[in-house]
Each structure stands twice: as structure tokens, then as C-alpha cells.
C-alpha positions as CSV (number, residue, x, y, z in Angstrom):
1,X,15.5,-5.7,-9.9
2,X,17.8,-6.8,-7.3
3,X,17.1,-8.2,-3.9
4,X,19.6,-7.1,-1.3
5,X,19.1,-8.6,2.7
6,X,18.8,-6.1,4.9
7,X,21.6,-6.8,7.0
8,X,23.8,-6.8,3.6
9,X,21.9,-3.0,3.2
10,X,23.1,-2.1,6.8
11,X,26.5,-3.0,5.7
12,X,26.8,-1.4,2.5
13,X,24.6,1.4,2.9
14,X,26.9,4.0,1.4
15,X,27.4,2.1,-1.8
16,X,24.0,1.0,-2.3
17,X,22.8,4.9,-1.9
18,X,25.5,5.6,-4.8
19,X,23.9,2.5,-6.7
20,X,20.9,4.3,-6.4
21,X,21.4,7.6,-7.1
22,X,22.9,5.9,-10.3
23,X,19.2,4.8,-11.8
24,X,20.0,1.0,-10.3
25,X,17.2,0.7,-7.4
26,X,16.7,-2.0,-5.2
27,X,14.2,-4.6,-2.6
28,X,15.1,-4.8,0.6
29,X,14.1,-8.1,2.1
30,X,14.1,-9.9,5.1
31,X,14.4,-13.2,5.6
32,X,13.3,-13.7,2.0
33,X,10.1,-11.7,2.1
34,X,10.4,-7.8,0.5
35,X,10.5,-5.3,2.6
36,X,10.6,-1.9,1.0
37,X,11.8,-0.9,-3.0
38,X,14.5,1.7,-2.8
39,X,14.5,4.1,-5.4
40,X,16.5,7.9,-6.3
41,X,13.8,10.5,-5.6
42,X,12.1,11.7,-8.7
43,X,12.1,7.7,-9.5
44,X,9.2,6.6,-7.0
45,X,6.2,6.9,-9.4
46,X,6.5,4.3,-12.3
47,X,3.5,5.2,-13.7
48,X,2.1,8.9,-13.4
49,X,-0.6,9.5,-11.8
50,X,-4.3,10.1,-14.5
51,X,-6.9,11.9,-12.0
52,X,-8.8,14.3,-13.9
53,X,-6.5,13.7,-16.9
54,X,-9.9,14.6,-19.3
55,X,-11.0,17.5,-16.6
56,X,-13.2,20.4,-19.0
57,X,-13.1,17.7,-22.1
58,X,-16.8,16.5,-21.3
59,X,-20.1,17.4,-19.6
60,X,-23.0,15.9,-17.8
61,X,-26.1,17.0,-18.9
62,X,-28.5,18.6,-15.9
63,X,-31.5,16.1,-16.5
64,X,-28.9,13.1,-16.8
65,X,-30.4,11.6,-13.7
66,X,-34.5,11.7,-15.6
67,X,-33.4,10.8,-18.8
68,X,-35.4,8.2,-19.6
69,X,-37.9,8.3,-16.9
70,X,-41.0,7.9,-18.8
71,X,-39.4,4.8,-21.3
72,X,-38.5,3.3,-18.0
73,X,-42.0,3.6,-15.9
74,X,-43.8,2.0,-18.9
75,X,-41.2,-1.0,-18.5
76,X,-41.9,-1.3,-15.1
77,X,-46.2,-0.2,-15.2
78,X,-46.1,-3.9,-17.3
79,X,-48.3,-2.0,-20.0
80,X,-47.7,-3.0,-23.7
């Protein structure tokens, strides 16, 4: 991805829009540090976003929280 310098952007504006509404997005940087990516709407996510992405596929049981309880009291009472 291309770097452009933010006084080059100020400049250019106009075309770089056009570059961008083409699918060619661009850093804006400042004295050699990035500033902001610029991207076409609909372009800003590169990866979509997964919450809940399994929501209904599974289930917690209602004693999940005491499961176990009485294996893990004789671990602890020391008791063989």
C-alpha cells in the first residue's frame, strides 16, 4: 500500500479520492510516521467482524458452575 505525505494529499486531493474510489487505498503520513489509512467506504473492514458467529449452536448446562464439586472437595479435604 502506498504512502502519500500529507501535504502531497492536500495537494492532490481530488485525484487521490478518484484513486480511491478506484479499489487503490492509501497511508497518510507525516513526517514519516502514518497517520490515517484511506479507504472507499464499504472497504474499511478487512476482516469481518465474528461476535456471536456460533450464537444458538451450543448450550451451557444449568449446574456447569457445580459440576464437579464433590471430585474437587475430596482433592482439596487431602483424603485418599
Amino acid at each position: 500500500m502506498r504512502s502519500i505525505d500529507i501535504r502531497n494529499a492536500r495537494k492532490n486531493l481530488s485525484r487521490l479520492v478518484d484513486d480511491v474510489a478506484g479499489g487503490d487505498p492509501f497511508i497518510i503520513v507525516r513526517s514519516g510516521r502514518p497517520l490515517v489509512k484511506v479507504v472507499a467506504l464499504g472497504q474499511a473492514r478487512e476482516r469481518p467482524v465474528r461476535l456471536g458467529f456460533m450464537a444458538g449452536q451450543s448450550s451451557v448446562p444449568d449446574d456447569f458452575d457445580r459440576m464437579g464439586e464433590c471430585e474437587i472437595a475430596e482433592l482439596f479435604s487431602g483424603k485418599d
